[in-house]
MMTF fields as JSON, N, C-alpha, C and O atoms, coordinates in Angstrom:
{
  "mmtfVersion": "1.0.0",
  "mmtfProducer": "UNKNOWN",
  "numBonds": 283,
  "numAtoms": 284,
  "numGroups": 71,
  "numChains": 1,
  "numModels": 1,
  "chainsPerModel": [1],
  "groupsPerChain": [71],
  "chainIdList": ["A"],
  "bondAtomList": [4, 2, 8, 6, 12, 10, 16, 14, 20, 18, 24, 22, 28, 26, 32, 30, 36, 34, 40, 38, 44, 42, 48, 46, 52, 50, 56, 54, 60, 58, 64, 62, 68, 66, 72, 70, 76, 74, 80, 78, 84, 82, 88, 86, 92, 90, 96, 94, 100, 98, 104, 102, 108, 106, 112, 110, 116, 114, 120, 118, 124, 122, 128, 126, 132, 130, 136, 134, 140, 138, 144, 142, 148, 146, 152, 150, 156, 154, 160, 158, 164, 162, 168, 166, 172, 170, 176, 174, 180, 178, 184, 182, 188, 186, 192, 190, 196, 194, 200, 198, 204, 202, 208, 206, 212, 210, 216, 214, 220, 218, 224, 222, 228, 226, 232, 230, 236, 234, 240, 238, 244, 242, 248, 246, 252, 250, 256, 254, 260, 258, 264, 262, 268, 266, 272, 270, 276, 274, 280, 278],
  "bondOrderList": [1, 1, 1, 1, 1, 1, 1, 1, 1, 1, 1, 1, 1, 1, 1, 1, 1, 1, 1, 1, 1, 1, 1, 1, 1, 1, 1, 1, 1, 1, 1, 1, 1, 1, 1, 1, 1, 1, 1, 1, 1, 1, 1, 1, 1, 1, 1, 1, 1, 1, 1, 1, 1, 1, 1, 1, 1, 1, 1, 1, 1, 1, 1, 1, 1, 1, 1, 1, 1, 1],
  "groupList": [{"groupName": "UNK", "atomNameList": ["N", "CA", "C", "O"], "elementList": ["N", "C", "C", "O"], "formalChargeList": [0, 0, 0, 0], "bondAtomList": [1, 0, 2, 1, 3, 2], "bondOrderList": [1, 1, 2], "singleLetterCode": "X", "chemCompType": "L-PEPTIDE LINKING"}],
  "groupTypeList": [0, 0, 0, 0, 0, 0, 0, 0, 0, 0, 0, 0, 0, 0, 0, 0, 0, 0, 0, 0, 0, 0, 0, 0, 0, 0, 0, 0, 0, 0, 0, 0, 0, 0, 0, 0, 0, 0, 0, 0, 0, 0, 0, 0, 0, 0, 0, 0, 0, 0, 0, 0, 0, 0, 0, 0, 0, 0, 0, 0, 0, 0, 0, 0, 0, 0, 0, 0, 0, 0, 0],
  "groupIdList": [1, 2, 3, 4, 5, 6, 7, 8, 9, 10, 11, 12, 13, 14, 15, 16, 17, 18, 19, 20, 21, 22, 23, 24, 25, 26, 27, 28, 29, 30, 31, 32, 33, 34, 35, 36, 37, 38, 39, 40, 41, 42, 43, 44, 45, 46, 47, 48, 49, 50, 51, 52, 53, 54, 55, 56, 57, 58, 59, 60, 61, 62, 63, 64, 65, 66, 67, 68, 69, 70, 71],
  "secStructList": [7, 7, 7, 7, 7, 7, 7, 7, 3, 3, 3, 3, 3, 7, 6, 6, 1, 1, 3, 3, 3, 3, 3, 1, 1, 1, 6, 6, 7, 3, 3, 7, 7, 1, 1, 2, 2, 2, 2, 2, 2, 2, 2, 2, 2, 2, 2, 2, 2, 2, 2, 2, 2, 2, 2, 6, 6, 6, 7, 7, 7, 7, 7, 7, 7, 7, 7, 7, 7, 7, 7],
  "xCoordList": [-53.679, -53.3, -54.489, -55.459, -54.487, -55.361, -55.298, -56.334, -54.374, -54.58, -55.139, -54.825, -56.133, -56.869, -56.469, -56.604, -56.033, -55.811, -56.842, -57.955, -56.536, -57.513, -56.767, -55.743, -56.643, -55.8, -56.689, -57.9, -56.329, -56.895, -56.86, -55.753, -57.917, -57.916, -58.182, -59.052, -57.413, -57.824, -58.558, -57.866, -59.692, -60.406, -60.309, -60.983, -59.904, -59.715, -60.332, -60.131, -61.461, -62.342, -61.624, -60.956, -61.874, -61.351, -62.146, -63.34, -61.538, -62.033, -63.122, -64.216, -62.688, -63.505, -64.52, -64.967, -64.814, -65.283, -65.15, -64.056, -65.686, -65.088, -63.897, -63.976, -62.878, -62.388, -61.115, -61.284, -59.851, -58.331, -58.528, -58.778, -58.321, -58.014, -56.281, -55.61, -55.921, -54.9, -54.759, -55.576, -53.581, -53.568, -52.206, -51.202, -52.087, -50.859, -49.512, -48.29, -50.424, -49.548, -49.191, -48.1, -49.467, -48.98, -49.126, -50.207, -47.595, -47.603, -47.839, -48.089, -47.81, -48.056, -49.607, -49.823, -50.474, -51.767, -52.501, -53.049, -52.349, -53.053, -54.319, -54.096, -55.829, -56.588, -57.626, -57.616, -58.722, -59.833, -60.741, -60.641, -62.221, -63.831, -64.204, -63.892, -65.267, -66.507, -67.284, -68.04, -66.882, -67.946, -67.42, -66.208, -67.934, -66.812, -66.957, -65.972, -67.642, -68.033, -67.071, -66.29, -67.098, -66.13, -65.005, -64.151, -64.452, -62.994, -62.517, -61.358, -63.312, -63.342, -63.257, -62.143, -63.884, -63.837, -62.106, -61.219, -62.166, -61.264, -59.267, -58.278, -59.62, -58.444, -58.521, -57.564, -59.657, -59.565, -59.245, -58.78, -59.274, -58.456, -57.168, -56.409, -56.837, -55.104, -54.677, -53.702, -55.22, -54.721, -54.639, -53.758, -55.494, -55.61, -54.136, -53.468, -53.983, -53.458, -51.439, -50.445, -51.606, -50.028, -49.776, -48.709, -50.596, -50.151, -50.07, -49.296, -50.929, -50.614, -49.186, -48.482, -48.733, -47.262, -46.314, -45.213, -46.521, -45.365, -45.333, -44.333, -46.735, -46.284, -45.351, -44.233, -46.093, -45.181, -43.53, -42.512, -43.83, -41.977, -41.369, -40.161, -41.711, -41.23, -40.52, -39.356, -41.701, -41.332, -42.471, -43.402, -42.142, -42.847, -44.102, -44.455, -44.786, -46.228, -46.835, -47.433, -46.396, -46.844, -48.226, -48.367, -48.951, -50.449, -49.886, -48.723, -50.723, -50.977, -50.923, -51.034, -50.767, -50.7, -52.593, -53.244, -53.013, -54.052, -54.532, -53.96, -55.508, -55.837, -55.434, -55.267, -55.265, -55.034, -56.703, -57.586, -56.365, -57.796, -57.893, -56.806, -59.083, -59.266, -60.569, -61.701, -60.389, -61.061, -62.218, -62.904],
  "yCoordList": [-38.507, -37.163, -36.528, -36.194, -36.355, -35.531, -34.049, -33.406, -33.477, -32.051, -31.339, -31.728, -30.09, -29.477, -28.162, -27.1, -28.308, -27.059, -26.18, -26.647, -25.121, -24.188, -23.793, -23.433, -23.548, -23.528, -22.35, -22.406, -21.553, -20.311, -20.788, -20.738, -21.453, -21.169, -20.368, -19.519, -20.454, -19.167, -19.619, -20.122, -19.412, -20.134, -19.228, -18.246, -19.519, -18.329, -19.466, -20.68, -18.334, -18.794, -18.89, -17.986, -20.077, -20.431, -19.781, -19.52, -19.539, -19.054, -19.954, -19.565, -21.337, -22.371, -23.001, -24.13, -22.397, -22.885, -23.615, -24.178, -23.851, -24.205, -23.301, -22.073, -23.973, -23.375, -23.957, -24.911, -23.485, -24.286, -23.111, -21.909, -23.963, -23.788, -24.055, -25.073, -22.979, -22.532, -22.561, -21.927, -23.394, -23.118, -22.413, -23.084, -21.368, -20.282, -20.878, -20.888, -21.335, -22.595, -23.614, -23.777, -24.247, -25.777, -25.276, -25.264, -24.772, -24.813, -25.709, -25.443, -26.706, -27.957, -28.499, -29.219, -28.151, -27.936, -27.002, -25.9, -27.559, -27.361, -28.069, -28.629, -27.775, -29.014, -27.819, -26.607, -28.862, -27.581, -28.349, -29.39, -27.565, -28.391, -27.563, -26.385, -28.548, -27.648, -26.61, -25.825, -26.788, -25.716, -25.018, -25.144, -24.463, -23.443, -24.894, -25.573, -25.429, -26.746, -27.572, -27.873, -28.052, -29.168, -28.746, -29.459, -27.485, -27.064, -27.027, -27.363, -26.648, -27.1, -28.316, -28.549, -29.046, -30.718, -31.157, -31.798, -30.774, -31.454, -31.075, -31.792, -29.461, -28.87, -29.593, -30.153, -29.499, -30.165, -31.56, -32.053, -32.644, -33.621, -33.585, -34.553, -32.322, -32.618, -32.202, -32.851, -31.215, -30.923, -31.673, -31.436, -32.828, -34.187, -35.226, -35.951, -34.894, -35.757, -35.213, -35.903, -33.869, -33.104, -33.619, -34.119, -33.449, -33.514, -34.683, -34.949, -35.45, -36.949, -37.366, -38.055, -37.065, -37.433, -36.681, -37.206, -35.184, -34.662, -35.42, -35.608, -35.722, -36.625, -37.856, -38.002, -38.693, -40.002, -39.768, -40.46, -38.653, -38.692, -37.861, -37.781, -37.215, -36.614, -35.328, -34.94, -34.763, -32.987, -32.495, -33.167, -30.866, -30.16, -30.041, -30.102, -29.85, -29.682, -28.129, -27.943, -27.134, -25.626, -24.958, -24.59, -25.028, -24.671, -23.157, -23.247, -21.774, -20.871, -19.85, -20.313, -18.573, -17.759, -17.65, -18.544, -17.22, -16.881, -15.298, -14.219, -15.528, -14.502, -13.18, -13.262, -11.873, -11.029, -9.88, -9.356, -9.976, -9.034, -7.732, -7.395, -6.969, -6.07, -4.998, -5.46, -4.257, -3.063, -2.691, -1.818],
  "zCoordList": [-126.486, -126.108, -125.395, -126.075, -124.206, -123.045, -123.582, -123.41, -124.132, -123.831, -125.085, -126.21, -124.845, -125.524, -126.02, -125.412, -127.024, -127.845, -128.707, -128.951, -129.089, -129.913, -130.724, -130.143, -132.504, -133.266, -134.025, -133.811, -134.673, -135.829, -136.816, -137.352, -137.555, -138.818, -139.736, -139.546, -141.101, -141.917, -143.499, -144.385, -143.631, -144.61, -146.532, -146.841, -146.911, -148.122, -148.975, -149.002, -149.915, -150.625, -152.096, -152.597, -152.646, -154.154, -155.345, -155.2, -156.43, -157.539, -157.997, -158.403, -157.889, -158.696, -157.632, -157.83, -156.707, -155.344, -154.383, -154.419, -153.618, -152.126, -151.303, -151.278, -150.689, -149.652, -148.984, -148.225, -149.184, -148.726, -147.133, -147.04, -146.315, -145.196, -144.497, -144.67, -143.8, -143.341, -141.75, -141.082, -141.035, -139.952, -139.757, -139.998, -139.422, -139.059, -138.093, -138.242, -137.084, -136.488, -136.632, -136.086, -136.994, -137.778, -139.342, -139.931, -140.056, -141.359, -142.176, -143.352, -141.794, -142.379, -142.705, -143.68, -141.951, -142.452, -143.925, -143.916, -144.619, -145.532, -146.684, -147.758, -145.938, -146.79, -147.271, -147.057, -148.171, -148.343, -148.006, -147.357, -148.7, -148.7, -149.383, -149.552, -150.007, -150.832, -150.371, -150.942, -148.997, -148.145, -146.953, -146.78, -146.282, -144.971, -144.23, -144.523, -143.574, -142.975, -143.058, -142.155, -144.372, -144.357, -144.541, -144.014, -145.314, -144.811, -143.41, -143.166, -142.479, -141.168, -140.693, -140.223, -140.644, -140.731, -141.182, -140.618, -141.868, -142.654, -141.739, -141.586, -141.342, -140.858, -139.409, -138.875, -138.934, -137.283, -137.617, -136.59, -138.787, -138.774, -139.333, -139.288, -139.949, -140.281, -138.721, -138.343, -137.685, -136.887, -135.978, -135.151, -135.786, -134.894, -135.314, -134.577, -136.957, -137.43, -137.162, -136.936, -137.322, -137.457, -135.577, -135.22, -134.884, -133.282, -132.657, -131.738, -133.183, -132.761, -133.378, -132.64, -134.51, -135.082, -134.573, -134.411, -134.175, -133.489, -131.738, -131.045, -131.411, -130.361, -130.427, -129.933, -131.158, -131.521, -131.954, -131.965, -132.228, -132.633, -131.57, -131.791, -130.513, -129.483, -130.217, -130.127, -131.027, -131.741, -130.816, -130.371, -130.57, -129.765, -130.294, -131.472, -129.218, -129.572, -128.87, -127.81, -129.961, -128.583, -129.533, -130.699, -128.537, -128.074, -129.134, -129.529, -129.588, -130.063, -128.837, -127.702, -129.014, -127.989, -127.368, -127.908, -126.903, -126.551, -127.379, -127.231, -128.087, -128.992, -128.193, -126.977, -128.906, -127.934, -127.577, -128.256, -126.247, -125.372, -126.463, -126.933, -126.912, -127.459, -126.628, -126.485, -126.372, -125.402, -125.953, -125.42]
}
């Protein structure tokens, strides 16, 4: 897959520590890490992982809006 996406993640901090990370666009993403770092790590590979399979199965693959401009 050639094309380059930018996805929002949303990092919410655990009681018992570390960090489950959220992507708004792909509901299906849901991983954590011990640390903001590797909750990161970890979401940019479910998100490698959710788009390469909606490729292979010929399900849409739509990019996020472009954040919106603020003045």
């Amino acid at each position: 897959m050639n094309d380059h996406y930018s996805f929002p993640v949303v990092l919410e901090p655990q009681e018992g520590g570390g960090f489950t990370a959220l992507v708004p666009a792909l509901p299906e993403v849901v991983t954590e890490g011990d640390t903001e770092q590797e909750a990161l790590a970890n979401a940019e590979e479910a998100i490698r992982a959710i788009l390469a399979y909606r490729q292979d199965h010929g399900l849409p693959v739509t990019p996020p809006p472009p954040p919106a401009c603020r003045a």
